[in-house]
C-alpha positions as CSV (number, residue, x, y, z in Angstrom):
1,X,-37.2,-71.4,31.7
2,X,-35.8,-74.3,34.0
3,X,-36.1,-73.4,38.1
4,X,-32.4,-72.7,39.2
5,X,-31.1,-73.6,42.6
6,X,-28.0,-73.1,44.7
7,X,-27.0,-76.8,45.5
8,X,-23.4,-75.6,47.4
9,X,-21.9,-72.2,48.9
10,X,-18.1,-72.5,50.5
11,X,-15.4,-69.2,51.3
12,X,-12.0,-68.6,52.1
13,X,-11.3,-66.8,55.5
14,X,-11.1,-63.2,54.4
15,X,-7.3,-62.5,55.5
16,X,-5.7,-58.8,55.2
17,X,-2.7,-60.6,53.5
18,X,-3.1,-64.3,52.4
19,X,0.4,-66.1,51.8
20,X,-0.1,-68.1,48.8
21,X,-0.9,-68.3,45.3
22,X,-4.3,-66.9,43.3
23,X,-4.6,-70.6,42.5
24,X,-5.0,-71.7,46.2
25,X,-7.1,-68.7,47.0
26,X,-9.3,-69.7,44.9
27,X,-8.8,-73.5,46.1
28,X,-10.2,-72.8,49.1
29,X,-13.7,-71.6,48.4
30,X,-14.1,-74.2,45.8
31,X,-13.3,-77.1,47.9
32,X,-15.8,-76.0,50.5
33,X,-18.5,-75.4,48.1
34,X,-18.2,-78.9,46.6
35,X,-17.9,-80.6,49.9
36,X,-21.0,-78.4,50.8
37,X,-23.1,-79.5,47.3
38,X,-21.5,-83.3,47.0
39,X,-20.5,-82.7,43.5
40,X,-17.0,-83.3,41.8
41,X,-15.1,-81.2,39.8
42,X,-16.4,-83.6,36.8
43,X,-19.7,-82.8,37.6
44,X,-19.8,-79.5,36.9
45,X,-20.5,-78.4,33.5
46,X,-19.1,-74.9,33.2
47,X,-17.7,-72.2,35.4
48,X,-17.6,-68.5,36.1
49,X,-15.0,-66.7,37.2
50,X,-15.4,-63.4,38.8
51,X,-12.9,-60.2,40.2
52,X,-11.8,-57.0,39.2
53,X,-9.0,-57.2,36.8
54,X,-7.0,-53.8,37.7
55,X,-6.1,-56.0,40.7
56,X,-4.9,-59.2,39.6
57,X,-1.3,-59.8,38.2
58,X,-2.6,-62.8,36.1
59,X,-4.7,-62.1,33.2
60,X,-7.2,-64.2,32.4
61,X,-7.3,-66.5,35.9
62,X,-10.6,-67.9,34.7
63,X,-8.4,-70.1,32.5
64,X,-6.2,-70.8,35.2
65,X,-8.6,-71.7,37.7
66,X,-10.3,-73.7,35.5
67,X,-7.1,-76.3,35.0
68,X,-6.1,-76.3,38.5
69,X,-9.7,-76.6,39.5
70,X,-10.5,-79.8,37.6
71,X,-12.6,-78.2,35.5
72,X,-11.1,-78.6,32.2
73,X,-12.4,-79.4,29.2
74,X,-16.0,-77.2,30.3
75,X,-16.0,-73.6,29.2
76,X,-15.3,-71.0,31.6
77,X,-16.2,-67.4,31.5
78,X,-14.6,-64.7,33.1
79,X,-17.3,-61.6,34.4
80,X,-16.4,-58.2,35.9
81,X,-18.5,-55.3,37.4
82,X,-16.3,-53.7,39.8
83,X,-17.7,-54.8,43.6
84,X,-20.4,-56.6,42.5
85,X,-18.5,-58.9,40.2
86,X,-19.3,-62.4,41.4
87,X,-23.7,-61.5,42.1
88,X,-23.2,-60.5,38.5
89,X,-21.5,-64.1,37.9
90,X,-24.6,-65.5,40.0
91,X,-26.9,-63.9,37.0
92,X,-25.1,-65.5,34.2
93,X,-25.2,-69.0,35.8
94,X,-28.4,-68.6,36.6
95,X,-28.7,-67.7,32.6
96,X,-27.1,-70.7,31.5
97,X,-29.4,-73.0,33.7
98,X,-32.2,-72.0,33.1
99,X,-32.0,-72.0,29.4
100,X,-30.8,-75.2,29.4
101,X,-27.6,-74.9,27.9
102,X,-26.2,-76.3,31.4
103,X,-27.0,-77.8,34.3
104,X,-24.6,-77.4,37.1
105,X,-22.0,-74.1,36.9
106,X,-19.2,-73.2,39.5
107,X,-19.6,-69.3,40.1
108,X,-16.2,-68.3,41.1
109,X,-15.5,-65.3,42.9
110,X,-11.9,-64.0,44.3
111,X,-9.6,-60.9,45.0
112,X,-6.0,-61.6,46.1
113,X,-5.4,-57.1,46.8
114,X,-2.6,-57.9,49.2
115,X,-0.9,-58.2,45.8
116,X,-0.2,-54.6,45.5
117,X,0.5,-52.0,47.9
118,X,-2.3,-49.6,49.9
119,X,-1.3,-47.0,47.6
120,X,-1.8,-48.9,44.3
121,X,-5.3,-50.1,45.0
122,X,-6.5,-46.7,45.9
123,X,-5.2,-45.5,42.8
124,X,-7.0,-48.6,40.8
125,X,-9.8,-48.1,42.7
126,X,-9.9,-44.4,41.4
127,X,-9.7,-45.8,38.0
128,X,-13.3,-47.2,39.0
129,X,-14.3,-43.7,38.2
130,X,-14.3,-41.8,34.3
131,X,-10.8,-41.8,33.7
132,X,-11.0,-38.8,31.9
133,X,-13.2,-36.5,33.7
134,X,-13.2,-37.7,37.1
135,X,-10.7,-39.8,38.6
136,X,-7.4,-37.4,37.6
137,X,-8.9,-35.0,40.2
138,X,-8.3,-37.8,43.1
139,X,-11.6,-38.9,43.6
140,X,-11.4,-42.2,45.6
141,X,-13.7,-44.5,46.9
142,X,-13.8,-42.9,50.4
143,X,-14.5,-38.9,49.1
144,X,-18.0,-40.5,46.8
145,X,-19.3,-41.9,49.1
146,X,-18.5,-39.0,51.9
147,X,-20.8,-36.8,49.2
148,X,-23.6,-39.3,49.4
149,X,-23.3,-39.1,53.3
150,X,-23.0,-35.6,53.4
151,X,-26.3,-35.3,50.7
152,X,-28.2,-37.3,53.2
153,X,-27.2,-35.5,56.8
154,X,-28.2,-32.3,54.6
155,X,-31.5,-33.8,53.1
156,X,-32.9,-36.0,56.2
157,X,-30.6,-34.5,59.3
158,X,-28.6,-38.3,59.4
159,X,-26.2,-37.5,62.1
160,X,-22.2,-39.3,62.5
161,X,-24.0,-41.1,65.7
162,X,-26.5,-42.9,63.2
163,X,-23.9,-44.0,60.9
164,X,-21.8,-44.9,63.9
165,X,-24.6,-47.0,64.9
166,X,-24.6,-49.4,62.0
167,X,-20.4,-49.8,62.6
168,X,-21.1,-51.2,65.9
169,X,-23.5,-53.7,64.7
170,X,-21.8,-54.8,62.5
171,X,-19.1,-55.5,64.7
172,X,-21.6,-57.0,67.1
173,X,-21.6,-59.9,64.4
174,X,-18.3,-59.4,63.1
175,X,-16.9,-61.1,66.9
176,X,-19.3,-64.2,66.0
177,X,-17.7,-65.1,62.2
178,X,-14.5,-66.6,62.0
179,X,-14.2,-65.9,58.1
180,X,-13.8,-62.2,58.9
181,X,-10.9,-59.7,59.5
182,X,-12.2,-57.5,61.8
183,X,-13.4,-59.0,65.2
184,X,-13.1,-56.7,67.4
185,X,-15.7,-55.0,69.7
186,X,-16.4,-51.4,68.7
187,X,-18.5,-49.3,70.7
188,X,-20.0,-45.6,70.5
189,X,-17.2,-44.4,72.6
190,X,-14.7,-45.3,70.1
191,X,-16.1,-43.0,67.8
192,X,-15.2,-39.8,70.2
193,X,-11.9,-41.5,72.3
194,X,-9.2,-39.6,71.2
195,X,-7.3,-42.8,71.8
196,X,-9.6,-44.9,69.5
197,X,-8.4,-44.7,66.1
198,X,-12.3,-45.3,64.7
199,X,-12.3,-41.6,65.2
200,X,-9.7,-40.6,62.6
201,X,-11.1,-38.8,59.2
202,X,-11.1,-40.3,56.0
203,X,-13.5,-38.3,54.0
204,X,-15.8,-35.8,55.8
205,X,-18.2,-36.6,57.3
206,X,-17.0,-40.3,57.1
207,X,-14.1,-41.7,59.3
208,X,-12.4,-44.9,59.9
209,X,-15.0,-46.5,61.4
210,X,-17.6,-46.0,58.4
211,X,-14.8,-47.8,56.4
212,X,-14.5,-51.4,55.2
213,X,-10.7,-52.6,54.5
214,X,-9.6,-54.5,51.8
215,X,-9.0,-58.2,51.9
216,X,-7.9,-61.4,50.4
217,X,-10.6,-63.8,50.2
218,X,-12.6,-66.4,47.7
219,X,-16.0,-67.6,47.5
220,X,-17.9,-70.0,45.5
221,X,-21.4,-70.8,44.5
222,X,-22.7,-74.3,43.0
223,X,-25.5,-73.7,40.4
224,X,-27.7,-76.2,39.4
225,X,-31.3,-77.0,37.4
226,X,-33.9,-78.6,39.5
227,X,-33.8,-82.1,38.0
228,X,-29.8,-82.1,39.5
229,X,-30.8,-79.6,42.2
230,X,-33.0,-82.3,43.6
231,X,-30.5,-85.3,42.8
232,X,-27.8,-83.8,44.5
233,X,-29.1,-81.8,47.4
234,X,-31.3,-82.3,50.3
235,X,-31.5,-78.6,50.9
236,X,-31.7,-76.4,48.2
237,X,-32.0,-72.6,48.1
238,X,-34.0,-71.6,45.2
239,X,-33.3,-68.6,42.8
240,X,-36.3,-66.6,42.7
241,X,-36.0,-63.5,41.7
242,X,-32.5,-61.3,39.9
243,X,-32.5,-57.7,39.2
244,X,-29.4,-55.9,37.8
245,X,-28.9,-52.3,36.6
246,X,-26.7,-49.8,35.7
247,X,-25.8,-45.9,36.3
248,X,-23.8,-42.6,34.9
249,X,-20.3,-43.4,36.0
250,X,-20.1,-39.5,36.5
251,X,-21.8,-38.2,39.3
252,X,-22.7,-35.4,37.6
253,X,-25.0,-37.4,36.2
254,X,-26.0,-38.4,39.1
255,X,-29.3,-37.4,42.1
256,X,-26.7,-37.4,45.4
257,X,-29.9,-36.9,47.3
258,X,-32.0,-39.9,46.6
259,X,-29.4,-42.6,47.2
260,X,-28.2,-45.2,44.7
261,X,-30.8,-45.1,41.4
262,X,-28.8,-49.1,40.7
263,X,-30.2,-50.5,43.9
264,X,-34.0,-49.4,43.6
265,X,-33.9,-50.4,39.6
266,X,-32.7,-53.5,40.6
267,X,-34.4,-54.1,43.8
268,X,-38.0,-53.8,41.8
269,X,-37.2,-55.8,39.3
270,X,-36.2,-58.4,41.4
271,X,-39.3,-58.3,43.8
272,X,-41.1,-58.6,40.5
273,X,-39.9,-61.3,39.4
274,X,-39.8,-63.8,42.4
275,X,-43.1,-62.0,43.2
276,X,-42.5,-60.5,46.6
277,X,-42.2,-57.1,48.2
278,X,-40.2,-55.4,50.7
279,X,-42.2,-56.3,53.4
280,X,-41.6,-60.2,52.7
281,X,-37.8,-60.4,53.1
282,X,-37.0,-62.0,56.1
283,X,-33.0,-61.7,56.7
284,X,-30.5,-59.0,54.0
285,X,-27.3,-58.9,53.2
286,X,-26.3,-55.2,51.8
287,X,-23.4,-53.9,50.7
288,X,-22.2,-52.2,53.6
289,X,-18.1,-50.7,52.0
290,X,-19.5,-47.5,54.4
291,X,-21.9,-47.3,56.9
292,X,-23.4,-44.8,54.9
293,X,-23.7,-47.7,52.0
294,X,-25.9,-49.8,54.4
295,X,-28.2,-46.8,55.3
296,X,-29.2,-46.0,52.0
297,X,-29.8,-49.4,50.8
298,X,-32.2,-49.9,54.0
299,X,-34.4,-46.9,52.1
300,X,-33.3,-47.8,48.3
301,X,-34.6,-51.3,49.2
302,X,-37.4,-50.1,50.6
303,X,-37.3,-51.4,54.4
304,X,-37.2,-48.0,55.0
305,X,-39.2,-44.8,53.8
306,X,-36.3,-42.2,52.3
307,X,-34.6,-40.3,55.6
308,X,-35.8,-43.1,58.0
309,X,-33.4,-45.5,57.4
310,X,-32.2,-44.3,61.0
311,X,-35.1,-45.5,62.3
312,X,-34.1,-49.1,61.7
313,X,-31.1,-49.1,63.1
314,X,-31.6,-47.0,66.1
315,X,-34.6,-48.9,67.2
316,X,-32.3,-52.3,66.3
317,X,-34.7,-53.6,63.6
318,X,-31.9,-54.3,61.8
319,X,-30.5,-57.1,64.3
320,X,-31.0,-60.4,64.6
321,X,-34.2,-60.4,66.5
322,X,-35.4,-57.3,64.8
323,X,-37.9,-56.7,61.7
324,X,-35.5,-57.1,58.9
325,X,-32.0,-58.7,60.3
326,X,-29.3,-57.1,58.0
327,X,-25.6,-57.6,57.3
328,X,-25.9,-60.5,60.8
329,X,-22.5,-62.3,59.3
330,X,-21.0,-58.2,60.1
331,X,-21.1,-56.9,56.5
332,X,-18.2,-55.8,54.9
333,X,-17.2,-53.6,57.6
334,X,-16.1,-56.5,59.5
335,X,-15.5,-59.3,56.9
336,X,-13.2,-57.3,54.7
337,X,-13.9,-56.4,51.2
338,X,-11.8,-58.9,48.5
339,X,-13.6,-57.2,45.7
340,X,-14.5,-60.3,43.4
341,X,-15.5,-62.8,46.2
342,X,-18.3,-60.1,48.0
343,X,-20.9,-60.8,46.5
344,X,-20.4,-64.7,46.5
345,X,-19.8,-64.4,50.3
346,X,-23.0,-62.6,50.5
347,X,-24.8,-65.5,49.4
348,X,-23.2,-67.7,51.1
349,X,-24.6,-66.1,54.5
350,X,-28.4,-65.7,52.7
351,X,-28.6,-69.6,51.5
352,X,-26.6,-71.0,55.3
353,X,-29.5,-68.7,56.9
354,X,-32.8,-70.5,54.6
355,X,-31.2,-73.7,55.1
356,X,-31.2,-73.0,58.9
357,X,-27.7,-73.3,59.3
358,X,-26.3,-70.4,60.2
359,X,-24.8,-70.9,64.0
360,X,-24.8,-68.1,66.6
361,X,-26.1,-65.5,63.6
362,X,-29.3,-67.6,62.6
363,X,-32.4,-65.7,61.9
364,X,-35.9,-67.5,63.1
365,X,-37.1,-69.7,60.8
366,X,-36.6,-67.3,57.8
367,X,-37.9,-68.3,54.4
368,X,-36.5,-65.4,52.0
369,X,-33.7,-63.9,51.4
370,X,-31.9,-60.9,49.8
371,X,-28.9,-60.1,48.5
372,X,-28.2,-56.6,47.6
373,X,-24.1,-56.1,45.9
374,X,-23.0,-52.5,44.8
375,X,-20.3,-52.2,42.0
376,X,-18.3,-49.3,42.5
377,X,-19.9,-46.0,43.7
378,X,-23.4,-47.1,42.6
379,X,-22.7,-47.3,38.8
380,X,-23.6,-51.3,39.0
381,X,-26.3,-53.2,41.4
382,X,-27.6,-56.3,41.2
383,X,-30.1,-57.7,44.0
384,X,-30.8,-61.7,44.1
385,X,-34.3,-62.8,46.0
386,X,-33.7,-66.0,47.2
387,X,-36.2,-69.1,48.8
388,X,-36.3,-71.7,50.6
């Protein structure tokens, strides 16, 4: 098995509606990540296309993308696991460089949702869920995760104020990155104003403040073996360790009280493989779609024991000068969650922080990196371990 590296990393701004075309979407994380890894669309022997499909009004864009991309005549390959789609993409470049079969792959991840109306992407959202058995009830994003929030308040005592807590630092870092939607201030008072919308209920016991909003965004990763790795790149971030797994997409199948079974599978086979623990993982980026979301993958992850995930961010370990910086580029609560391009822009904040590029959001000197990427309501996790 060939070592794998990530030579380039580029995004979109994450917009609430962006004006033009999937094609130019797309456009603009791919320019930035070949401007970032010196490569040209020549260069690049294959490409991987990531989103979730019940939101796109062109089928197939990989083929799309491809031609308008340059990328033509390499094969491209279209991937889809709900949330997590383009970490998932990650994993199959990563695949097809280290086995040799290429050498530099484009890992394409986008979500145009302005494309539809609010109503429509809660319904396809919905659809995330068993079809049959679960989602003709209404079950909806919001409502899943309120039971995993209320299982943990009942379990460990977690209270609204802990969960608040992680909403205002993500916002904290949210005011410092100009490729998010939400950057805005939000204290603990906004959670009780009566003039502060953060307030409002969504799903008991979460409100609108322990929600992400959907977005239009792209991002893309540059993939490449170490022989081209080093030719091309004076920084690279190495791949060190992937972990992926998957879960009943019933939740009656389902612990409620242990948080997501996908991100501890994943998390230990990751940590295997790159040979690393908890404890060695200098900056995160979780997936945060609820506040709740980011306070069970402190403990899934295991930077936390189970119920004292509120330790962390209480005490402000989680923060940029704490013990394990998480979510510093604001998460999804402040970026905006374009559903395909997540994960991608996950990465993108994990490799800028190794190569010490990061801006007002840099981490000390850190040397590895996680990324943690949640497809739907736990029924898909990956987690990448990244190195200098």
């Amino acid at each position: 098995m060939k070592k794998v590296a990530i030579i380039g990393v580029g995004q979109s701004k994450f917009v609430r509606s962006y004006p033009g075309s999937i094609r130019e979407l797309a456009f603009e994380g791919f320019k930035n990540a070949i401007g970032d890894a010196g490569v040209k669309p020549a260069e690049i022997d294959a490409s991987v296309v990531c989103s979730a499909p019940e939101y796109d009004k062109q089928r197939s864009p990989s083929g799309i993308f491809a031609e308008y991309l340059g990328l033509n005549p390499g094969p491209t390959f279209y991937v889809e696991t709900l949330c997590s789609s383009s970490s998932t993409g990650l994993k199959l470049a990563y695949s097809l460089v280290a086995s040799g079969l290429h050498d530099v792959v484009a890992v394409l991840g986008f979500q145009k949702m302005s494309e539809i109306s609010s109503a429509e992407s809660q319904e396809r959202m919905g659809r995330g869920a068993d079809i049959q058995w679960e989602s003709p009830f209404g079950t909806m994003m919001p409502a899943y995760y309120a039971m995993y929030a209320q299982a943990h308040m009942d379990k460990y005592g977690t209270t609204h104020e802990d969960l608040a807590a992680i909403r205002v630092k993500a916002a904290t870092y949210g005011q410092l990155n100009e490729m998010a939607v939400y950057r805005k201030p939000v204290n603990m008072e906004d959670f009780t104003d009566k003039e502060s919308r953060m307030r409002y209920p969504v799903a008991s016991p979460l409100r609108v403040g322990d929600c992400c909003a959907n977005a239009d965004g792209s991002s893309c990763l540059i993939v490449a073996s170490e022989e081209k790795a080093k030719a091309f790149s004076t920084k690279p971030v190495w791949i060190r360790g992937v972990g992926a797994a998957s879960a009943s997409v019933n939740l009656t199948g389902r612990d409620l009280f242990t948080g997501l079974a996908v991100a501890k599978q994943a998390a230990e086979q990751a940590y295997a493989m790159a040979g690393v623990t908890a404890q060695d993982i200098d900056v995160a980026e979780v997936h945060d779609c609820f506040t709740i979301a980011e306070m069970m993958a402190y403990e899934n992850l295991g930077f936390a024991k189970p119920g004292e995930g509120r330790d962390l961010i209480q005490n402000k370990e989680t923060y940029k000068e704490g013990k394990i910086p998480v979510n510093v580029d604001g998460g999804l609560l402040s970026k905006g969650h374009p559903i395909g391009a997540t994960g991608g822009s996950q990465i993108r904040t994990v490799v800028l922080q190794l190569r010490g590029e990061a801006g007002d959001i840099q981490v000390p000197n850190p040397e590895i990196g996680l990324v943690h990427n949640i497809g739907g309501v736990g029924l898909y996790g990956n987690v990448t371990i990244l190195g200098r």
